[in-house]
N, CA, C and O atoms as a Tripos MOL2 file, in Angstrom:
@<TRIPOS>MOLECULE
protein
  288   287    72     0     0
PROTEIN
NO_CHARGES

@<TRIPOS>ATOM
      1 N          77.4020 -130.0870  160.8780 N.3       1 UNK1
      2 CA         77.2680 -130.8460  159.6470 C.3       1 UNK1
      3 C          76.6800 -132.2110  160.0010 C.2       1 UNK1
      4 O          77.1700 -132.9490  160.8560 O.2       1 UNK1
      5 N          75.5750 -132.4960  159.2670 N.am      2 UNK2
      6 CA         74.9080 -133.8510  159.4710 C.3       2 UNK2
      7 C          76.3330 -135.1150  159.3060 C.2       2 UNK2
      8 O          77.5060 -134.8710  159.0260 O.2       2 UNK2
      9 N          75.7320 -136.3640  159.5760 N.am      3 UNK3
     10 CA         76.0670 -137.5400  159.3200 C.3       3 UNK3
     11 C          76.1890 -137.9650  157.7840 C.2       3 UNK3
     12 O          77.2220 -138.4740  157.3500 O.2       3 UNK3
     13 N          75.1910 -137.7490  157.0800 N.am      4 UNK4
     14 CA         75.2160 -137.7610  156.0680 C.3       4 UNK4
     15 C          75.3060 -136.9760  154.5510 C.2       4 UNK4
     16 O          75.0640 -137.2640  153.3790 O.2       4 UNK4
     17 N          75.9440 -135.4850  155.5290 N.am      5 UNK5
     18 CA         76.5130 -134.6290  154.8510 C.3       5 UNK5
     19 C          78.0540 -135.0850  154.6530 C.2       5 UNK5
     20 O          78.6630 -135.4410  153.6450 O.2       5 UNK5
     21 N          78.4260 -134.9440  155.9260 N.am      6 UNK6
     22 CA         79.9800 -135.2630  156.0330 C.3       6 UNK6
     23 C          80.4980 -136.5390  155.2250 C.2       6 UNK6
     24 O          81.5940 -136.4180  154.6780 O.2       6 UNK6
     25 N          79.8040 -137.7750  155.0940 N.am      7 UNK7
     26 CA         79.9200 -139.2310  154.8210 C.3       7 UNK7
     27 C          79.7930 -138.2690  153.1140 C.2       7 UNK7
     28 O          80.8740 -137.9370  152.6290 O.2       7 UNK7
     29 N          79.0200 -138.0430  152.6440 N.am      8 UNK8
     30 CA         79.1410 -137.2910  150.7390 C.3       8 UNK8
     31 C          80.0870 -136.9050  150.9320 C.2       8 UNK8
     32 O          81.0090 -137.5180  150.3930 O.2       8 UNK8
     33 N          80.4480 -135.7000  151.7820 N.am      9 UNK9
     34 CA         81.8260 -134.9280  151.3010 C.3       9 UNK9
     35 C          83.0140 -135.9480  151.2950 C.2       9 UNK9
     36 O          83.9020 -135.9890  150.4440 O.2       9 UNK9
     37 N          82.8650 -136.8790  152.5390 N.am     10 UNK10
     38 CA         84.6420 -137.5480  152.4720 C.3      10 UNK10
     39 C          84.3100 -138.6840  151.1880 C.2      10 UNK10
     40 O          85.2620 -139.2210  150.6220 O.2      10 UNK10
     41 N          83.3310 -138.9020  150.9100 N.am     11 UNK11
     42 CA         83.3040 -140.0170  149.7110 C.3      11 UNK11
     43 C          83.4710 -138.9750  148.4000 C.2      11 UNK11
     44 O          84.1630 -139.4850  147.5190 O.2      11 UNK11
     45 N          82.9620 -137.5640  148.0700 N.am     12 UNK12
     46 CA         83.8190 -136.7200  146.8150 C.3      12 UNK12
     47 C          85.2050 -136.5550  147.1430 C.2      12 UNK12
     48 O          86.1250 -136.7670  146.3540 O.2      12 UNK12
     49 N          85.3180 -136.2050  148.2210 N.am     13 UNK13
     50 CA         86.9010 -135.7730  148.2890 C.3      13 UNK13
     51 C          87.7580 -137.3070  148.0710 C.2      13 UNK13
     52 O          88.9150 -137.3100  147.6520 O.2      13 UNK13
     53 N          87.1020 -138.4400  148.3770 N.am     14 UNK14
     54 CA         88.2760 -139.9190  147.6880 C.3      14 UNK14
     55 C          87.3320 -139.9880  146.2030 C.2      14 UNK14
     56 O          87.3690 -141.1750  145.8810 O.2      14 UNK14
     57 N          86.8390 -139.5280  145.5850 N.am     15 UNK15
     58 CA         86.2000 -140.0170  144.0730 C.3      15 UNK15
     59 C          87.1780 -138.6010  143.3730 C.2      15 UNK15
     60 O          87.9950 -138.8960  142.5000 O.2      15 UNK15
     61 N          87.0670 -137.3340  143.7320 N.am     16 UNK16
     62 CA         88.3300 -136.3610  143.2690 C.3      16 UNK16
     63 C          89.3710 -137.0370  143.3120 C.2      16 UNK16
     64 O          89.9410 -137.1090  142.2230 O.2      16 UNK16
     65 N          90.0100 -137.7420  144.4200 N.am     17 UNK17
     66 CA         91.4590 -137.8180  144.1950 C.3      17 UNK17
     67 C          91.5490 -139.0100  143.8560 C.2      17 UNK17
     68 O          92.7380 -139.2550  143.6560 O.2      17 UNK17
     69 N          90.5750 -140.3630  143.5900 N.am     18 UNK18
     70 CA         91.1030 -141.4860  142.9320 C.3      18 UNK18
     71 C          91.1360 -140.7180  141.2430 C.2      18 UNK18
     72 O          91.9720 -140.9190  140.3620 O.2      18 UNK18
     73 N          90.0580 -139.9080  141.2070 N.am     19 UNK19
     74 CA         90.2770 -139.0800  139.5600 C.3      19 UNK19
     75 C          91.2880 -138.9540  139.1310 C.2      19 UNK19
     76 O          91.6340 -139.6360  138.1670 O.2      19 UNK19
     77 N          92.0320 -138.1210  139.6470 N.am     20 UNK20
     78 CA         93.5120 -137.4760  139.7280 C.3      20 UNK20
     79 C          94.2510 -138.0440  139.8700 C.2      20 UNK20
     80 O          95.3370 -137.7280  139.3850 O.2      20 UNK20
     81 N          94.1410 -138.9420  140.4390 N.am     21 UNK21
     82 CA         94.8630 -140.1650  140.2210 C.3      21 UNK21
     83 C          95.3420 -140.7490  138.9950 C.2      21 UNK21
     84 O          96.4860 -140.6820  138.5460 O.2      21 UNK21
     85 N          94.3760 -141.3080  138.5230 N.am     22 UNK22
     86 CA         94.1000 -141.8540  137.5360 C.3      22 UNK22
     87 C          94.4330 -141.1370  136.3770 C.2      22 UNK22
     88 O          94.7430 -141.7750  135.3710 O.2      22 UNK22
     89 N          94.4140 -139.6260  136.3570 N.am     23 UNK23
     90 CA         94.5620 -139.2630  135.4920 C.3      23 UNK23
     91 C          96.1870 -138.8590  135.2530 C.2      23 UNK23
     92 O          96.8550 -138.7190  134.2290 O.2      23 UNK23
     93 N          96.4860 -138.7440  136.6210 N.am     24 UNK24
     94 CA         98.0490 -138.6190  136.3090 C.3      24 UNK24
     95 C          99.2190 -140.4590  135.9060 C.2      24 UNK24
     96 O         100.3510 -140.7060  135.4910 O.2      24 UNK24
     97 N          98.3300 -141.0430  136.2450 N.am     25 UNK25
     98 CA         98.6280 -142.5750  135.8910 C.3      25 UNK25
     99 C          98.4550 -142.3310  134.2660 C.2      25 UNK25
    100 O          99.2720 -142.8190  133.4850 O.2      25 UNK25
    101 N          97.4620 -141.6320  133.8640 N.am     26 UNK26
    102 CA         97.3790 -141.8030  132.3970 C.3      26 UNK26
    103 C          98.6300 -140.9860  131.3950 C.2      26 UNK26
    104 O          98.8680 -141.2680  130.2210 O.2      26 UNK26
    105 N          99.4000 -139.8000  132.3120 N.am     27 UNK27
    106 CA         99.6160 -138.8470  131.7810 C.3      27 UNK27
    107 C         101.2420 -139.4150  131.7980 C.2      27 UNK27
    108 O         102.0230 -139.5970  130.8640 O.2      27 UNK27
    109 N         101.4060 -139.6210  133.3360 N.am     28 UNK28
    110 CA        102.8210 -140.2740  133.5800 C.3      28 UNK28
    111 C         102.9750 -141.9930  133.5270 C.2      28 UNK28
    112 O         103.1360 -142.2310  134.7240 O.2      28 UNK28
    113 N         103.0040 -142.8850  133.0540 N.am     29 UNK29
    114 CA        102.4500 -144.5090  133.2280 C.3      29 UNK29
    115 C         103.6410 -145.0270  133.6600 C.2      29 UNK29
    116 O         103.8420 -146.2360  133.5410 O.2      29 UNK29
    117 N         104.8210 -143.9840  134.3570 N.am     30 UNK30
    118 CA        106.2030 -145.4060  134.8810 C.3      30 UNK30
    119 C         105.6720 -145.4160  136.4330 C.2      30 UNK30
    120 O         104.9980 -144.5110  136.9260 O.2      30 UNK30
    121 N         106.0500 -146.4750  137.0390 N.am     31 UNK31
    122 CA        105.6430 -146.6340  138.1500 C.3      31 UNK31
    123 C         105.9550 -145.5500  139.4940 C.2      31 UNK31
    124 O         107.1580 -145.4340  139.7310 O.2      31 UNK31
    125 N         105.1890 -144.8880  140.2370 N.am     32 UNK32
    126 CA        105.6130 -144.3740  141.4650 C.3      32 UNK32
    127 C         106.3330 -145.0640  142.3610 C.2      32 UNK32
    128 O         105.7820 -145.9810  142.9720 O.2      32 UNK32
    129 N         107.7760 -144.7270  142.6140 N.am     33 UNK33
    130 CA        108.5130 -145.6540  143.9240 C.3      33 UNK33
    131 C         108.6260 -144.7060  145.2050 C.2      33 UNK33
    132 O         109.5300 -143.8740  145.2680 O.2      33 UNK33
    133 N         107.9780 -144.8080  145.9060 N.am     34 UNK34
    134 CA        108.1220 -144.0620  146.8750 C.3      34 UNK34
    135 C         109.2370 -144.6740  147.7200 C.2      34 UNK34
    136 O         109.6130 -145.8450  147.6770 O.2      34 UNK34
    137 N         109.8240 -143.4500  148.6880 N.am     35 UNK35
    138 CA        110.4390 -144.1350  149.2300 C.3      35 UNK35
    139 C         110.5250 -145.2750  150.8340 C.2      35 UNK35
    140 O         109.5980 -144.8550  151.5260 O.2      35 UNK35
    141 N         111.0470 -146.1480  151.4100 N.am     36 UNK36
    142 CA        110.9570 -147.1280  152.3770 C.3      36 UNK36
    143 C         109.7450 -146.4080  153.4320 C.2      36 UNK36
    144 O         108.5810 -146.7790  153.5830 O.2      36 UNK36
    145 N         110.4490 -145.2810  154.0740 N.am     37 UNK37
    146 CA        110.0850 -144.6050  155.0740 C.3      37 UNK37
    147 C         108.4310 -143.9470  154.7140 C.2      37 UNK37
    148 O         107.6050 -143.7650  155.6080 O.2      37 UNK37
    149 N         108.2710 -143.7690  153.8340 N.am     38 UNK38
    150 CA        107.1940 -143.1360  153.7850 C.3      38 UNK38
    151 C         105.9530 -144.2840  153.4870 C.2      38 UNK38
    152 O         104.7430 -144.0660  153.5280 O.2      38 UNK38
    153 N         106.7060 -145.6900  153.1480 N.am     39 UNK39
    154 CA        106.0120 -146.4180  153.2890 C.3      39 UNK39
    155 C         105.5860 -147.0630  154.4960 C.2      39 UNK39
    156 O         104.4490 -147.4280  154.7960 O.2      39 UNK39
    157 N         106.5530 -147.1450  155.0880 N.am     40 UNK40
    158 CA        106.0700 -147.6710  156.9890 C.3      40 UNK40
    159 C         105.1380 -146.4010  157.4000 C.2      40 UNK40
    160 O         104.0380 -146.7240  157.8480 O.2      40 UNK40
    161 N         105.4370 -144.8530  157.3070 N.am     41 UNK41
    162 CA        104.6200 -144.0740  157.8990 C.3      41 UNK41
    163 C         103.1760 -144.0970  157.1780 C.2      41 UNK41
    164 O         102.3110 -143.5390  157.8530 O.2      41 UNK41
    165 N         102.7890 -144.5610  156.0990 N.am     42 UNK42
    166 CA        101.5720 -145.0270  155.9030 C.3      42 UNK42
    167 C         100.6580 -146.2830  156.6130 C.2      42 UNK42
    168 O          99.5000 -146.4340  157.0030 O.2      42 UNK42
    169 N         101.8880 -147.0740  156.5360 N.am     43 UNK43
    170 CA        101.3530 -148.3500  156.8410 C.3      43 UNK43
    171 C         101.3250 -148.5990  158.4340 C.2      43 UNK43
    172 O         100.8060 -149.5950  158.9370 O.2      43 UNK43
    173 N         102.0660 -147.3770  159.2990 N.am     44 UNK44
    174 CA        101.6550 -147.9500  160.4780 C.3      44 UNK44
    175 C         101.2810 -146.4190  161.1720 C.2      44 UNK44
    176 O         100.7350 -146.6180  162.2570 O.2      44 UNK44
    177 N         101.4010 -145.0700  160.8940 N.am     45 UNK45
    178 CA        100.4750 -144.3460  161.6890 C.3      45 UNK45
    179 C          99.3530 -144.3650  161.7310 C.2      45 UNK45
    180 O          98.8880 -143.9500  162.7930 O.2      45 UNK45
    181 N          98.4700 -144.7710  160.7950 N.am     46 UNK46
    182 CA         96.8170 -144.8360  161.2980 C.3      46 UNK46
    183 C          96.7970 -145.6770  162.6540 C.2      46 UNK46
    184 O          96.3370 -145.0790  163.6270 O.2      46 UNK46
    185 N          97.1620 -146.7650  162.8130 N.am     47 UNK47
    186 CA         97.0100 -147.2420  163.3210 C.3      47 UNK47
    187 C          97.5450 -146.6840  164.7180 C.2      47 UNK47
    188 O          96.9610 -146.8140  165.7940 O.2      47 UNK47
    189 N          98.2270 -146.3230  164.6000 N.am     48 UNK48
    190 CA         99.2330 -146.1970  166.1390 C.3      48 UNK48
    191 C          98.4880 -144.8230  166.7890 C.2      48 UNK48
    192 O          98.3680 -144.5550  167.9850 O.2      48 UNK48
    193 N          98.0050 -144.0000  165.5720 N.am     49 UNK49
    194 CA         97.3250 -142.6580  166.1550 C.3      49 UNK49
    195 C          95.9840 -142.9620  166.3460 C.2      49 UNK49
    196 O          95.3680 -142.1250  167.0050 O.2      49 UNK49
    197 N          95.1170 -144.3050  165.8010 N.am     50 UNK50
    198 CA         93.8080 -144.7560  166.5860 C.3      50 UNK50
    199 C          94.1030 -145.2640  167.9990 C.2      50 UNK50
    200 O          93.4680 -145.1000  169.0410 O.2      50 UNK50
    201 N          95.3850 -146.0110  167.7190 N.am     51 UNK51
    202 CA         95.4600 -146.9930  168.9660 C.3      51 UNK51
    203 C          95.8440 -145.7340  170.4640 C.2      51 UNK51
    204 O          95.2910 -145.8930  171.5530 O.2      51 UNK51
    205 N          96.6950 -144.7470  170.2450 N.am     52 UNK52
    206 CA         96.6400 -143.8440  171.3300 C.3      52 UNK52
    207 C          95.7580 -143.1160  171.3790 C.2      52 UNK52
    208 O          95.6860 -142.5520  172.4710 O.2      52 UNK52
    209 N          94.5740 -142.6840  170.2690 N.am     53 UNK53
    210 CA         93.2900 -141.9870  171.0640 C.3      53 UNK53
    211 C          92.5430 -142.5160  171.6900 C.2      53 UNK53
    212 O          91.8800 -141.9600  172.5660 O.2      53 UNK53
    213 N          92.4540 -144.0450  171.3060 N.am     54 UNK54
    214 CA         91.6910 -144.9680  172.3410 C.3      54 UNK54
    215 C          91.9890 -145.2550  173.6090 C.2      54 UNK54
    216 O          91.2890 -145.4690  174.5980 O.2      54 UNK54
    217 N          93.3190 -145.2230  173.3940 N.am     55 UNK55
    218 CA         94.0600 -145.2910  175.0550 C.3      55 UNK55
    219 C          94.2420 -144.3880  175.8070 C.2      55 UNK55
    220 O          94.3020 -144.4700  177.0340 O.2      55 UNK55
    221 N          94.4240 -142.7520  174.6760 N.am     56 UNK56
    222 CA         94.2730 -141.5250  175.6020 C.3      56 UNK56
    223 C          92.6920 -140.9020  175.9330 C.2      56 UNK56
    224 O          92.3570 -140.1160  176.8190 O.2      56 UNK56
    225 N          92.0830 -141.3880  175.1540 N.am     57 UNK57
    226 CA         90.5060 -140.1610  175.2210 C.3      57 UNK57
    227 C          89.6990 -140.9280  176.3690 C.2      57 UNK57
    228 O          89.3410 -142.1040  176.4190 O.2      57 UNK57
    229 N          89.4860 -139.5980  177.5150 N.am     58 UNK58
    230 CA         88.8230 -140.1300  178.7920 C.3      58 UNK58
    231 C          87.4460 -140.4710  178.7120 C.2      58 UNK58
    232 O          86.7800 -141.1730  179.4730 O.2      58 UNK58
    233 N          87.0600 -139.7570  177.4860 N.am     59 UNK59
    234 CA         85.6460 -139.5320  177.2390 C.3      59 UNK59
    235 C          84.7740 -140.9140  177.0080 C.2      59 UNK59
    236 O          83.5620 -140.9730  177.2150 O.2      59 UNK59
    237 N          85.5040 -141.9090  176.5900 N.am     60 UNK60
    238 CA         85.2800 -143.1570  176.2260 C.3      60 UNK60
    239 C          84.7720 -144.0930  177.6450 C.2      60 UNK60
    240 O          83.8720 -144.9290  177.7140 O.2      60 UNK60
    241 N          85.5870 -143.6680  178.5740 N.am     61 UNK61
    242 CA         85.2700 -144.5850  179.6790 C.3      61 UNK61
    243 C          83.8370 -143.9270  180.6710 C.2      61 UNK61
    244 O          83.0280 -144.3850  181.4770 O.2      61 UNK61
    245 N          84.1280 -142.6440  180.0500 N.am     62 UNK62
    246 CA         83.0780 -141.5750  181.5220 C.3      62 UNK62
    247 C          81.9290 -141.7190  181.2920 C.2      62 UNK62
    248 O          81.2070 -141.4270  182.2450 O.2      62 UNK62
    249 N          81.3040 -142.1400  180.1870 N.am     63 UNK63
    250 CA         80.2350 -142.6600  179.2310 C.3      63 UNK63
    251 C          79.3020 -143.5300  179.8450 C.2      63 UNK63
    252 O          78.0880 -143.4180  179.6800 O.2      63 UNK63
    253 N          79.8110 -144.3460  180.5100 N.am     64 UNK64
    254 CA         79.3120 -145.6800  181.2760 C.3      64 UNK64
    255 C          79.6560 -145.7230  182.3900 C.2      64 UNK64
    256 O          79.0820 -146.6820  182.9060 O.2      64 UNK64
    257 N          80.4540 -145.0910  183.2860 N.am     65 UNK65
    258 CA         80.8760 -144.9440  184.0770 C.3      65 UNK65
    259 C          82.1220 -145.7020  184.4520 C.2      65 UNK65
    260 O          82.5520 -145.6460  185.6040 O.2      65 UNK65
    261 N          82.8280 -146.5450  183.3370 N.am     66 UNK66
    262 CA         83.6620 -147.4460  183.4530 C.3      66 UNK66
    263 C          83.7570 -148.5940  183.0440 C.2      66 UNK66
    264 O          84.7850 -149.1320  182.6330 O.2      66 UNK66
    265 N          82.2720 -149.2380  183.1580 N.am     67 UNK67
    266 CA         81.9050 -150.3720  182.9900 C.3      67 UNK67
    267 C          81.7390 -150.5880  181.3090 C.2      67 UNK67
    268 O          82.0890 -149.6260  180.6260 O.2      67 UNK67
    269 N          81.2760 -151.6760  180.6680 N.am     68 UNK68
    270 CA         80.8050 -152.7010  179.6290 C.3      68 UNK68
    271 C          79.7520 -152.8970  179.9190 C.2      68 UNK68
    272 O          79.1650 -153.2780  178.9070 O.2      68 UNK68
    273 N          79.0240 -152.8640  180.8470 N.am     69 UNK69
    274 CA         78.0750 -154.0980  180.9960 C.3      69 UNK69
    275 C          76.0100 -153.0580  180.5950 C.2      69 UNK69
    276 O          75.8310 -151.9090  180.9980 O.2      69 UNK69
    277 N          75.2930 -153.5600  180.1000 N.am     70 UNK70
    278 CA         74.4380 -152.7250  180.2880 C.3      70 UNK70
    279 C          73.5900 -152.5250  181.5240 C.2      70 UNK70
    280 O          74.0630 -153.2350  182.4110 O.2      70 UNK70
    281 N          72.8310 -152.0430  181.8330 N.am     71 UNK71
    282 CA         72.0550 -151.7740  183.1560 C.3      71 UNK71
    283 C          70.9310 -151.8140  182.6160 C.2      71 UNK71
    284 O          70.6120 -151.0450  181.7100 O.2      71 UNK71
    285 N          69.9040 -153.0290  183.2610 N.am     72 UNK72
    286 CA         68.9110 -152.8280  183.1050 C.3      72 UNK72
    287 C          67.7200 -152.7470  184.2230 C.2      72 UNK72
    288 O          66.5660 -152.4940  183.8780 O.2      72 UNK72
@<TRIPOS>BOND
     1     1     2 1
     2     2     3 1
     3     3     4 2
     4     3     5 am
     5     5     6 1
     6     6     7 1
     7     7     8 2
     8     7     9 am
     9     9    10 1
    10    10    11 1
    11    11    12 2
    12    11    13 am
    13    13    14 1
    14    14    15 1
    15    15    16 2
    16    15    17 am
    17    17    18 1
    18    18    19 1
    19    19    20 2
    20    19    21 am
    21    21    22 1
    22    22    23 1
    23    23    24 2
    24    23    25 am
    25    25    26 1
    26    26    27 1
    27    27    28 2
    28    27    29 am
    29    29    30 1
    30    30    31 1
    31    31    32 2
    32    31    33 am
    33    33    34 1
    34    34    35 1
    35    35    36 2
    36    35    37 am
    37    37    38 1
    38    38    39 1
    39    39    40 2
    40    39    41 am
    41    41    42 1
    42    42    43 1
    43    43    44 2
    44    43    45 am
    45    45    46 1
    46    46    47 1
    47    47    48 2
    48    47    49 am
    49    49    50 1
    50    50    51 1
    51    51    52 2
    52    51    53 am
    53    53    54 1
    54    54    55 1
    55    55    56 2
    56    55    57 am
    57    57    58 1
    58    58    59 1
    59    59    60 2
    60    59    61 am
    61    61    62 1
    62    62    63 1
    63    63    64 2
    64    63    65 am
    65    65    66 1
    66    66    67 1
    67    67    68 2
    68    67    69 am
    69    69    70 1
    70    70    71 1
    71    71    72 2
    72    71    73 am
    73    73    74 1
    74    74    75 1
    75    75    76 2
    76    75    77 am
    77    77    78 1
    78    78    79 1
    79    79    80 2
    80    79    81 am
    81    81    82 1
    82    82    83 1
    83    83    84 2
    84    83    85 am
    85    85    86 1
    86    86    87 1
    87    87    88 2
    88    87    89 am
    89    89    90 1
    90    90    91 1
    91    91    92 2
    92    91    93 am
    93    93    94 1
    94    94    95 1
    95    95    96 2
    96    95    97 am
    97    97    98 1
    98    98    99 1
    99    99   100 2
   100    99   101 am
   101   101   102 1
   102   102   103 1
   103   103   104 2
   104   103   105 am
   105   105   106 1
   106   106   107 1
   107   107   108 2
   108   107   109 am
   109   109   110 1
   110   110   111 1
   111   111   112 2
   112   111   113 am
   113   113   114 1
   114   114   115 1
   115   115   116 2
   116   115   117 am
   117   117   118 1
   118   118   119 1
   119   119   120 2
   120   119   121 am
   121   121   122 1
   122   122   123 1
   123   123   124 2
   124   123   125 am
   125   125   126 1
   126   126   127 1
   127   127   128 2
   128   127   129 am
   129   129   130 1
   130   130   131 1
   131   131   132 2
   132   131   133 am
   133   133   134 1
   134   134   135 1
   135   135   136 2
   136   135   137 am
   137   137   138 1
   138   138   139 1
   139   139   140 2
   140   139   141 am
   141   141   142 1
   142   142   143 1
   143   143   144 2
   144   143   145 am
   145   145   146 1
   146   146   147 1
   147   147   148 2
   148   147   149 am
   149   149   150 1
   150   150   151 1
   151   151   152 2
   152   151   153 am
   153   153   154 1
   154   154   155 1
   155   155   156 2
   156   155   157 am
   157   157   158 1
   158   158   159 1
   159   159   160 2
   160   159   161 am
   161   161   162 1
   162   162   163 1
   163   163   164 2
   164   163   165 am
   165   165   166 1
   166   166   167 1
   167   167   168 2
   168   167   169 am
   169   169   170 1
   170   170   171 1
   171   171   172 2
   172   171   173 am
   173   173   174 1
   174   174   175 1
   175   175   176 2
   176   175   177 am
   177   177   178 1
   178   178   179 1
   179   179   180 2
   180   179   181 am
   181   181   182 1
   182   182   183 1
   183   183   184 2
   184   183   185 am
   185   185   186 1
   186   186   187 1
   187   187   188 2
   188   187   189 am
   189   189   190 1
   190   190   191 1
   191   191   192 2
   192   191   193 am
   193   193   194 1
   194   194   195 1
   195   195   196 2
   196   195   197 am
   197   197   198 1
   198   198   199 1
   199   199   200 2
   200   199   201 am
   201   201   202 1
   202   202   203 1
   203   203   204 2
   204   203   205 am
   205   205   206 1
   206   206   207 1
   207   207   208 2
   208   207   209 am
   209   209   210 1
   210   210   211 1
   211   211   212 2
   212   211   213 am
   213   213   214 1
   214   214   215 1
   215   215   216 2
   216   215   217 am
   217   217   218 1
   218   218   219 1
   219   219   220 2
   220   219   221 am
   221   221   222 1
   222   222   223 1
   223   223   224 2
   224   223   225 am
   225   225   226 1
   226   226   227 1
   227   227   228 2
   228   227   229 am
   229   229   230 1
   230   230   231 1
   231   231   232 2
   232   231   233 am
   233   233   234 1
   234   234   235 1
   235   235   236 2
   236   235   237 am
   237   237   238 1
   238   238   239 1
   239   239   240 2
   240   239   241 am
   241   241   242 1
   242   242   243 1
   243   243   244 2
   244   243   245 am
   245   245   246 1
   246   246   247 1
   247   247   248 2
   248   247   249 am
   249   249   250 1
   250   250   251 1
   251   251   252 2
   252   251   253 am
   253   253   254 1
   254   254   255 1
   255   255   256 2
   256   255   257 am
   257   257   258 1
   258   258   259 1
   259   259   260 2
   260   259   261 am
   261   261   262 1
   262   262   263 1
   263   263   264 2
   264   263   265 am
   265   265   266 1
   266   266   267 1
   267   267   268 2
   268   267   269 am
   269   269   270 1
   270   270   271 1
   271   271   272 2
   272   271   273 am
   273   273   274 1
   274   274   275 1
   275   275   276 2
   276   275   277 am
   277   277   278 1
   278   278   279 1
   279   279   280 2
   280   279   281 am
   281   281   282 1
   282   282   283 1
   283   283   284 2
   284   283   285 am
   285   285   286 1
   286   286   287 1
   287   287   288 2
@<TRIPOS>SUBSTRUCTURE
     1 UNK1         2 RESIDUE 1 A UNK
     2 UNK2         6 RESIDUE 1 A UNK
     3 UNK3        10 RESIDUE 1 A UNK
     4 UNK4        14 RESIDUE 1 A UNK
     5 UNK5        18 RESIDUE 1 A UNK
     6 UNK6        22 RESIDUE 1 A UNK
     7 UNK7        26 RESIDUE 1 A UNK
     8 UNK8        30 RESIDUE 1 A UNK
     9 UNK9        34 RESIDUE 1 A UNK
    10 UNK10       38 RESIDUE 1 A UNK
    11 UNK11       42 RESIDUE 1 A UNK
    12 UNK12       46 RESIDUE 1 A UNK
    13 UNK13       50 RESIDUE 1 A UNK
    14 UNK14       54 RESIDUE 1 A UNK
    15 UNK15       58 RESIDUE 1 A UNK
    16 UNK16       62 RESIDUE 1 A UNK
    17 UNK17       66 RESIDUE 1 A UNK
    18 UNK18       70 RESIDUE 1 A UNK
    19 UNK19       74 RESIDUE 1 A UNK
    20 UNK20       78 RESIDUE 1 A UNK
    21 UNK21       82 RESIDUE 1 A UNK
    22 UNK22       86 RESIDUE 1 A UNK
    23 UNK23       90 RESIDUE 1 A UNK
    24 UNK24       94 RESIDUE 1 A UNK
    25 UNK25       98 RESIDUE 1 A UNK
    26 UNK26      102 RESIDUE 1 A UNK
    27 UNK27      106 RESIDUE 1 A UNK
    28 UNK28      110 RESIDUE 1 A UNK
    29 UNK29      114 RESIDUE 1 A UNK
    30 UNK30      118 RESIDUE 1 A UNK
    31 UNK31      122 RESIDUE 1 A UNK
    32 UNK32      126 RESIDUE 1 A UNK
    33 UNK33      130 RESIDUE 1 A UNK
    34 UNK34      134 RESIDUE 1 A UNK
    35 UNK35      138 RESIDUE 1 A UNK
    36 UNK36      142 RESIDUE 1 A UNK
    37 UNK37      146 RESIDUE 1 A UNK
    38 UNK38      150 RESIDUE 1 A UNK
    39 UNK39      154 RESIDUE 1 A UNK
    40 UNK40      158 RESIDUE 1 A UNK
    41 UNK41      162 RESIDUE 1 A UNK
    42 UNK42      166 RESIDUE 1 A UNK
    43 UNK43      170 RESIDUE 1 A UNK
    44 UNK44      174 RESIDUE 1 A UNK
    45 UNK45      178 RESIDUE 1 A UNK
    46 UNK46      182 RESIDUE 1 A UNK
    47 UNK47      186 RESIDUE 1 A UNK
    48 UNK48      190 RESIDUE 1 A UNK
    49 UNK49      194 RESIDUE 1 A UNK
    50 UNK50      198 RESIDUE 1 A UNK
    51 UNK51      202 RESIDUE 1 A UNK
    52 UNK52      206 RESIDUE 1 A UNK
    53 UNK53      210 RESIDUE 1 A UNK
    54 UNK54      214 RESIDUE 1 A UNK
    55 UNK55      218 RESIDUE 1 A UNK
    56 UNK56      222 RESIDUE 1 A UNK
    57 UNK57      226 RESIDUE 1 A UNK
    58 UNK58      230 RESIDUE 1 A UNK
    59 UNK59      234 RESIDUE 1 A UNK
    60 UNK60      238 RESIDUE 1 A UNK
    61 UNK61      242 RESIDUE 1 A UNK
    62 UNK62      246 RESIDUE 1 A UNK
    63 UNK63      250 RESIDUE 1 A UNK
    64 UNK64      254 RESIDUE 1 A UNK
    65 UNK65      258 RESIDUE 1 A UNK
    66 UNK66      262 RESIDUE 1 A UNK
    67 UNK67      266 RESIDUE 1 A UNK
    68 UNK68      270 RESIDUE 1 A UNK
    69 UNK69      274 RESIDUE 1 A UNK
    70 UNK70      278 RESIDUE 1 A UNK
    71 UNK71      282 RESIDUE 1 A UNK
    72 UNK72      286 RESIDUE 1 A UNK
């Protein structure tokens, strides 16, 4: 799948579900309370599951051989 196949699909699949959204906001209008926990697991697994693929994926370093620096 191209670059700019994939980039359409994940931008319909968030324009579907802000829809649905919205439409269940229209249908139900008292507020969603979710609960504590499911709010920290939003608010901090992205992060923690970027921060260990960066720290686990070897592929990142083998690239350059280790280095930052460019070679010219």
């Amino acid at each position: 799948m191209s670059k700019l196949a994939l980039m359409a699909w994940v931008w319909g699949i968030a324009l579907m579900l802000s829809c649905a959204l919205h439409f269940l906001g229209q249908i139900r209008p008292q507020p969603l309370q979710a609960p504590w926990m499911v709010v920290l697991l939003i608010v901090f697994a992205p992060p923690v599951l970027l921060g260990g693929w960066l720290m686990l994926n070897p592929s990142i370093e083998s690239r350059d051989g280790g280095t930052r620096e460019s070679v010219d």
